[in-house]
C-alpha positions as CSV (number, residue, x, y, z in Angstrom):
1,X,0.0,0.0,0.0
2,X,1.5,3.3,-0.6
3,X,1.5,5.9,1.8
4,X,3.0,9.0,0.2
5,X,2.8,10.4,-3.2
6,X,3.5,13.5,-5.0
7,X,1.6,16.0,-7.8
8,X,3.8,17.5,-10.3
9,X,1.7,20.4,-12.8
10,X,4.0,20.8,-16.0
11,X,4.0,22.6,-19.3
12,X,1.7,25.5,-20.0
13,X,-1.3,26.9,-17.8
14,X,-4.7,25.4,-18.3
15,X,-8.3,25.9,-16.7
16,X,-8.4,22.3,-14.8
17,X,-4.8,21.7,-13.1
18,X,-6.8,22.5,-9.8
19,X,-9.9,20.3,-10.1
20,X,-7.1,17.2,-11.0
21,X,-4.7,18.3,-7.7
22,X,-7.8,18.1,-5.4
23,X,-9.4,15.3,-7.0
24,X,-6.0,13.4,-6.4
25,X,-6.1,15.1,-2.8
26,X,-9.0,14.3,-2.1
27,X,-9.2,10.5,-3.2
28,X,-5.9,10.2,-1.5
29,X,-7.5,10.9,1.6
30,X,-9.8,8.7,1.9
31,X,-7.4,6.0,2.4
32,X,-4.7,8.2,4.4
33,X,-2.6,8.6,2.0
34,X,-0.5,12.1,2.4
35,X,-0.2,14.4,-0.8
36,X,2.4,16.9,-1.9
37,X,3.0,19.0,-4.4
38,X,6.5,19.5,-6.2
39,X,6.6,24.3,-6.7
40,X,7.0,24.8,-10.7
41,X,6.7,21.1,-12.0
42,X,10.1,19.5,-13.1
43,X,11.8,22.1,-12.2
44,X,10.7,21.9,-8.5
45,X,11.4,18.2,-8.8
46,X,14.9,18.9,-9.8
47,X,15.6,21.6,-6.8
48,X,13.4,19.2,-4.2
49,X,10.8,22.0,-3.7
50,X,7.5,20.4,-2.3
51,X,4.3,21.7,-0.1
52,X,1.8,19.5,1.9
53,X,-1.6,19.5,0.0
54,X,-4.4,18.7,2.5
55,X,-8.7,19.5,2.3
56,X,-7.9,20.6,5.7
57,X,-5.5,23.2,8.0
58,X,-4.1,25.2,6.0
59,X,-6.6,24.0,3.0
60,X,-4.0,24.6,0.1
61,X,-6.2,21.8,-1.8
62,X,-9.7,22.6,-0.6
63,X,-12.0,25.4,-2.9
64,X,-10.1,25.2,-5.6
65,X,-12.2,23.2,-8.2
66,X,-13.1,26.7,-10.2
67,X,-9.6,28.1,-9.9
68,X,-7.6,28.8,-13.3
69,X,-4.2,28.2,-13.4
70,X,-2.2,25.8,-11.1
71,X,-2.2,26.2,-6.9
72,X,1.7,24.3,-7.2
73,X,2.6,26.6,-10.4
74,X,4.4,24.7,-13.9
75,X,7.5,25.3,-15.9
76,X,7.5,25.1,-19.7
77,X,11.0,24.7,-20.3
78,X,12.0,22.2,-17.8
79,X,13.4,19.3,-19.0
80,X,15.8,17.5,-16.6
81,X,17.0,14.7,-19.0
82,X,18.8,18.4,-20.7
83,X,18.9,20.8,-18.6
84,X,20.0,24.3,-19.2
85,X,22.6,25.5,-16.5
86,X,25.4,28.2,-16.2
87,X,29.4,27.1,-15.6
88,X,31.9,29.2,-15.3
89,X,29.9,32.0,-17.6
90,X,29.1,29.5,-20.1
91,X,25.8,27.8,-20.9
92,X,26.0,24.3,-20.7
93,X,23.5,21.2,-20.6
94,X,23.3,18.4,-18.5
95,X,21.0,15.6,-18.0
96,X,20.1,16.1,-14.3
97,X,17.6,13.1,-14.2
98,X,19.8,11.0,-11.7
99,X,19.3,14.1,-9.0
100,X,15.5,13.9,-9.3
101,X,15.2,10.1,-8.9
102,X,17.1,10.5,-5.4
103,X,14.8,13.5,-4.8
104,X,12.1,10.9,-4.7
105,X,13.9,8.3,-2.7
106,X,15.4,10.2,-0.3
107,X,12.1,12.5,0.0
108,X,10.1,8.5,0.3
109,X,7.4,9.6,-2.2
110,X,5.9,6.0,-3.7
111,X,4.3,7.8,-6.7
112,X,4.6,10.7,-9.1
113,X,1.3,12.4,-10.8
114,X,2.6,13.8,-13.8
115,X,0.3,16.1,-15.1
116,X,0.9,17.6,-18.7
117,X,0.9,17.2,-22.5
118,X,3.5,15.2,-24.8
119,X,6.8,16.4,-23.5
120,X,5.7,16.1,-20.2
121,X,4.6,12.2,-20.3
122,X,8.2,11.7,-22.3
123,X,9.6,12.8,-19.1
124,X,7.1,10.5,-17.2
125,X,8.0,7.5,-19.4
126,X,11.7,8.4,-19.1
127,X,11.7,8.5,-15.5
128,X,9.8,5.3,-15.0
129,X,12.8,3.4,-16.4
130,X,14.8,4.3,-14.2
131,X,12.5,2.7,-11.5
132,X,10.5,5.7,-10.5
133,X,6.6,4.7,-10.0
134,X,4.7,7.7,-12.4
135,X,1.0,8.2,-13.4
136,X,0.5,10.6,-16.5
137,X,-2.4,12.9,-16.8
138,X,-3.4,14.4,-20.1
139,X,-3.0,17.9,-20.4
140,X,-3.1,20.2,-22.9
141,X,-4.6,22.9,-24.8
142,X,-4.3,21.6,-28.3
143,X,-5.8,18.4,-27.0
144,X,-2.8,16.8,-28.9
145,X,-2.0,13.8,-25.8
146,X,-1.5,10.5,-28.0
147,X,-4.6,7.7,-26.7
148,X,-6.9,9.6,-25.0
149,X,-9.8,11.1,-26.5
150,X,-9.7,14.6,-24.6
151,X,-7.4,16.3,-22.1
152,X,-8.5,18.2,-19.7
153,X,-8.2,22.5,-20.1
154,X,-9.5,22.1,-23.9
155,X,-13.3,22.4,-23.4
156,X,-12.7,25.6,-21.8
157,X,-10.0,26.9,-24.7
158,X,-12.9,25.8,-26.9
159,X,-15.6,27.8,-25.0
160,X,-13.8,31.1,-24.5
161,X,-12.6,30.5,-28.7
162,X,-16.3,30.1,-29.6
163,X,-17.2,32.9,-27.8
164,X,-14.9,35.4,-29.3
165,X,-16.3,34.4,-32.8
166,X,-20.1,35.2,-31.0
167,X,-18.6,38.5,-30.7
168,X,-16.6,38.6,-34.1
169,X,-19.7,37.8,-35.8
170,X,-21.6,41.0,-34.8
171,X,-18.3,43.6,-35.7
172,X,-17.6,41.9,-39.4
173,X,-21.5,41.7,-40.3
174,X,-22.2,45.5,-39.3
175,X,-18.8,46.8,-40.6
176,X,-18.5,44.1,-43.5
177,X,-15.3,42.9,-42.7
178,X,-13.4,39.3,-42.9
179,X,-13.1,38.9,-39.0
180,X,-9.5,36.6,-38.5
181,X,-9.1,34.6,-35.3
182,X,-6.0,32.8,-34.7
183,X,-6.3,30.8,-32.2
184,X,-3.6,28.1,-30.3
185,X,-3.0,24.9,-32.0
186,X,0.6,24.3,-33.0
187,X,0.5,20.9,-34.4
188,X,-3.1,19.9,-34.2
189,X,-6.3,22.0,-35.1
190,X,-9.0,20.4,-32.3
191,X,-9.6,24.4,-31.1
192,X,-9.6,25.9,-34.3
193,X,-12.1,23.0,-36.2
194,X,-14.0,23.0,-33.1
195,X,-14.9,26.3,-32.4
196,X,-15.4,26.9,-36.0
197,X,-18.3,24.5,-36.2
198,X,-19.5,25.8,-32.5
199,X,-19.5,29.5,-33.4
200,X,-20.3,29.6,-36.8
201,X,-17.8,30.0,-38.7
202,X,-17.1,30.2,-42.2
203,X,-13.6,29.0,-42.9
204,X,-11.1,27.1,-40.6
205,X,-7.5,26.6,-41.7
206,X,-5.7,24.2,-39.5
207,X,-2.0,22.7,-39.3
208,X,-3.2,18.9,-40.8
209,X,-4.3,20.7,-43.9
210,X,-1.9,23.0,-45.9
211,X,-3.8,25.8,-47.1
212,X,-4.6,26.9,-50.9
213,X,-5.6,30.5,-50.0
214,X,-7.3,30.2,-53.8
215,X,-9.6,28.0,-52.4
216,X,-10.2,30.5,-49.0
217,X,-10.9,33.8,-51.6
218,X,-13.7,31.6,-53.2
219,X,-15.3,31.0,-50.1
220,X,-15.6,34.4,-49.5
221,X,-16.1,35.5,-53.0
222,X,-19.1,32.8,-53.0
223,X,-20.8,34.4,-49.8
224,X,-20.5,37.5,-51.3
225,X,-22.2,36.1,-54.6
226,X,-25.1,35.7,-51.9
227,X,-25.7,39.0,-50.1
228,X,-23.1,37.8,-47.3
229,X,-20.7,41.0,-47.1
230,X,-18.5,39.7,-44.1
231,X,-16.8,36.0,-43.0
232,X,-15.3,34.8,-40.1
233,X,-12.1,32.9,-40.5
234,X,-10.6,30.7,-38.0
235,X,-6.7,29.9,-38.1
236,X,-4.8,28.0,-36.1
237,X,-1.8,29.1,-35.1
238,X,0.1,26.3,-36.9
239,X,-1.4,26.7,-40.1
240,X,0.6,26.9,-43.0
241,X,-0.2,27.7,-46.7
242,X,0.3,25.4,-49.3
243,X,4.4,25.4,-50.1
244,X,5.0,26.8,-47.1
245,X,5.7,27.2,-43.7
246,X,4.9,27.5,-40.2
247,X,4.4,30.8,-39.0
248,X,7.3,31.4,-36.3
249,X,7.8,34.7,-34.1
250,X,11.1,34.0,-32.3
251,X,13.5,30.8,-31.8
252,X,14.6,30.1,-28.1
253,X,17.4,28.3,-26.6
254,X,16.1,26.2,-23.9
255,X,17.9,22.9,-25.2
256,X,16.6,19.4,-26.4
257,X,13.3,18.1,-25.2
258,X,11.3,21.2,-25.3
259,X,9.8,22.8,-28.3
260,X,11.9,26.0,-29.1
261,X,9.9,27.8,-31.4
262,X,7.3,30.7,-30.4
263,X,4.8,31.0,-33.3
264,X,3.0,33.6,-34.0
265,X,1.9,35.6,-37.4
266,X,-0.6,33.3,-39.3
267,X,-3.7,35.2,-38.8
268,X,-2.2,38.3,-39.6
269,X,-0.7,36.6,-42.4
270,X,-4.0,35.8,-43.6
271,X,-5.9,38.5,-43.2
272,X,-2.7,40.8,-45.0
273,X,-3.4,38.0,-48.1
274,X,-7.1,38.4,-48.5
275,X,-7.3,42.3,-47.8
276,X,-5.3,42.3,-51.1
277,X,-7.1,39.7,-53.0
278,X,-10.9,40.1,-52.0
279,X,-10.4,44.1,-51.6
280,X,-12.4,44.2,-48.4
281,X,-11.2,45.0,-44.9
282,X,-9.4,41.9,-42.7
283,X,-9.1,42.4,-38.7
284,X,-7.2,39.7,-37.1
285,X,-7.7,39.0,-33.7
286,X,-5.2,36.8,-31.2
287,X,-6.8,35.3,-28.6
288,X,-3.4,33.9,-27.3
289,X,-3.1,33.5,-23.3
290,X,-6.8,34.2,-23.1
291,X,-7.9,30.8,-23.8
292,X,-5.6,29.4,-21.3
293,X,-6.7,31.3,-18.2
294,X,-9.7,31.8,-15.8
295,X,-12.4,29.3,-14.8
296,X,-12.8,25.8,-16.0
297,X,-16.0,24.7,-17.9
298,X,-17.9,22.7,-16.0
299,X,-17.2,19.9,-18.2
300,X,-13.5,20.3,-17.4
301,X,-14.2,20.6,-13.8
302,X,-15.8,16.9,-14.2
303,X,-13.2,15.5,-16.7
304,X,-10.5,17.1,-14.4
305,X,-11.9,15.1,-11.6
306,X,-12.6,12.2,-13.5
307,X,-8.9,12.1,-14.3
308,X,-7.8,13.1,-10.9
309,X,-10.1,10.5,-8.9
310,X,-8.9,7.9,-11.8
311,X,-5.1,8.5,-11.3
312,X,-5.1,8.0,-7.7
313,X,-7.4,4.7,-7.9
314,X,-4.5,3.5,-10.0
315,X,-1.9,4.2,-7.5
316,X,-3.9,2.6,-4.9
317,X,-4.3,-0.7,-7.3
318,X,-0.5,-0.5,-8.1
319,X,-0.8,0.0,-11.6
320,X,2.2,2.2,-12.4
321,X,3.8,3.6,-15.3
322,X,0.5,4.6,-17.3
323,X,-2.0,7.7,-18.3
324,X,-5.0,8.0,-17.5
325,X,-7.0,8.9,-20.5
326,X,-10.6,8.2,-22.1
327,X,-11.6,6.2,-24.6
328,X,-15.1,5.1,-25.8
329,X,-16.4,7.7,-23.8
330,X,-15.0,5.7,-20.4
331,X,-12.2,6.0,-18.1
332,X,-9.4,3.8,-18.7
333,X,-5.4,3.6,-18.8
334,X,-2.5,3.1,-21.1
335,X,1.1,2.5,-20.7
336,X,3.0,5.3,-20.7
337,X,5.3,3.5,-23.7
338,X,2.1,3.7,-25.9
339,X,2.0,7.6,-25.4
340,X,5.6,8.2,-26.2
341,X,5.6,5.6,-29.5
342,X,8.4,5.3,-31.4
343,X,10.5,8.1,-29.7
344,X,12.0,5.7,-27.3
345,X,15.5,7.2,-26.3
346,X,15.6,8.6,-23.0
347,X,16.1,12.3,-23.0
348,X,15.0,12.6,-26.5
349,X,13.6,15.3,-28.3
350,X,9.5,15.4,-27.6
351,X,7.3,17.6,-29.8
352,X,6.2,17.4,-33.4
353,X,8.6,15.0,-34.3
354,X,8.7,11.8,-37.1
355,X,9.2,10.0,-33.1
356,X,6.2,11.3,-31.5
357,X,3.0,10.1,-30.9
358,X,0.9,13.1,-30.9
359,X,-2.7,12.8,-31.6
360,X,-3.5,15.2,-34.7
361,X,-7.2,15.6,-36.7
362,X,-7.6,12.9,-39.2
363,X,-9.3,13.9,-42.3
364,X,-11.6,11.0,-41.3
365,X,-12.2,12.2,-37.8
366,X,-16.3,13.2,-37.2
367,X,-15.4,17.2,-36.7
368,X,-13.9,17.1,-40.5
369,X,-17.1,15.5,-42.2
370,X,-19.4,17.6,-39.9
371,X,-17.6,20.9,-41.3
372,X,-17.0,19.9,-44.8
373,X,-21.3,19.3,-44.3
374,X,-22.0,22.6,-43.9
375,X,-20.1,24.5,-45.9
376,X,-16.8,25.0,-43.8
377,X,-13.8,26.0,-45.8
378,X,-10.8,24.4,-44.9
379,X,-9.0,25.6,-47.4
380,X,-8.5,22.4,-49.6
């Protein structure tokens, strides 16, 4: 039976890390088991930072289903397998792995909650061969985590997306404008298909489909052709025209295992193009950080406890080394080697890579028939 396990929150903010740390919390609880919390994910692994998390005292884990962000904070550019350090005025990297696996020994946690996206769970795997006890849960925005069906913090990315094209909608029909909203996605379009079909939109261009922006002027030319003096386009902010390529802002130095490209530009990239060709006025709008913050869904807040509640049962039934995810609609796990795939090598780089398992939108997937039904664009 174990008796003392530990939450780590890694990788970018979402609406839902909360609901997952007190579900675990509170499951744990019911069968005395004590929770804690590694400060700033990996990173606080590797420096051995760690709070108590209780439903009582000083009730760091209690009211905090509704709560954006995480209580225990994250790091996006922590990965101990490389990690960034200064010697002697130089920057160097060193795999740091070995420090974190005594962390947990010395500190006598039995089990690690990993919650995160892809790189995250490559950690998770890499960690559990070297005899560390893990549990995965899938987060991410771009609801991109290889096996499950839906992680938890997309629903509300989804919502607050659909919601700024409500309020797109009424500025491009009064003013007759094409209305641009890039929104995240970097190597999957989930966000930008979904809440294209949610809110109405009119074209969606998304990272699995190159773009012919021919085939984006018609669409607009065609509703024009109809009375329709306005379109709202949705782009993800991985989208890339036909030919070529990903829209990137600024390259950082952060080292192997971490994706090191900021993007940003493609719906201002779009909306420059079709201002020229159509003739009509293009706003572009960046919803960025917005869909990541504030109050889950309330779908999230059940998922995230679903998850939460599931990943702690798991521990308690000693099946170690897996993420919790859902398929068929129903809670289940899978082994943390089936998330990573074929990028096996410990340390490796994790990310949009020939190696990596992420989960992308099939052209056969429901959300592409049910927007190529109704007239979506998406720009093929």
């Amino acid at each position: 039976m174990i008796k003392k396990v530990a939450i780590l929150a890694n990788g970018g903010d979402v609406s839902g890390f909360n609901a997952v740390i007190r579900a675990i919390v509170k499951t744990a609880e019911r069968y005395g088991i004590e929770c804690y919390g590694f400060v700033e994910g990996y990173k606080g692994l590797l420096n051995n930072d760690y709070i108590k998390l209780s439903t009582s005292g000083n009730n760091r884990a209690s009211g905090i289903i509704a709560r954006g962000g995480s209580i225990i904070g994250s790091s996006t550019n922590a990965n101990v397998f490389n990690y960034k350090v200064e010697e002697n005025g130089q920057t160097v990297y060193k795999d740091l792995s070995d420090v974190c696996v005594q962390n947990i020994k010395n500190d006598g946690f039995d089990c690690i909650f990993t919650l995160g996206g892809d790189g995250t769970q490559k950690s998770a795997r890499d960690f559990s061969l070297k005899g560390i006890n893990v549990i995965g849960v899938p987060k991410t925005i771009d609801n991109d985590v290889a096996c499950t069906e839906i992680t938890f913090g997309y629903n509300t990315a989804v919502s607050v997306a659909s919601d700024a094209i409500d309020r797109l909608h009424t500025t491009g029909e009064t003013h007759h404008r094409l209305m641009v909203l890039e929104v995240m996605g970097r190597y999957a379009g989930w966000i930008a298909l979904e809440s294209a079909i949610s809110g109405g939109a009119d074209i969606a261009l998304i990272p699995e489909i190159p773009y012919d922006i021919d085939k984006v002027v018609g669409k607009i030319n065609q509703r024009r052709s109809l009375g329709k003096n306005f379109s709202i386009i949705v782009v993800a902010e991985g989208a890339v025209p036909k030919g070529g390529s990903i829209s990137v802002l600024e390259t950082r130095n952060n080292g192997l295992g971490v994706d090191n490209t900021k993007l940003g530009g493609a719906g201002e990239k779009v909306a420059r193009i079709l201002q020229e060709r159509t003739g009509m006025e293009a706003r572009c709008t960046v919803l960025g950080y917005m869909q990541r913050g504030g109050t889950p869904t309330a779908f999230d807040r059940v998922l995230s406890t679903k998850y939460g509640a599931k990943a702690m049962e798991l521990a308690i039934n000693g099946q170690f080394n897996v993420l919790t995810v859902i398929r068929d609609g129903k809670l289940d796990s899978v082994s943390l080697e089936d998330v990573v795939g074929q990028n096996k090598e410990i340390g490796a780089v994790s990310g949009n890579t020939s190696e990596s398992n992420i989960r992308k939108v099939t052209m056969d997937h429901d959300l592409v028939k049910t927007a190529r039904s109704i007239g979506i664009c998406l720009g093929d």
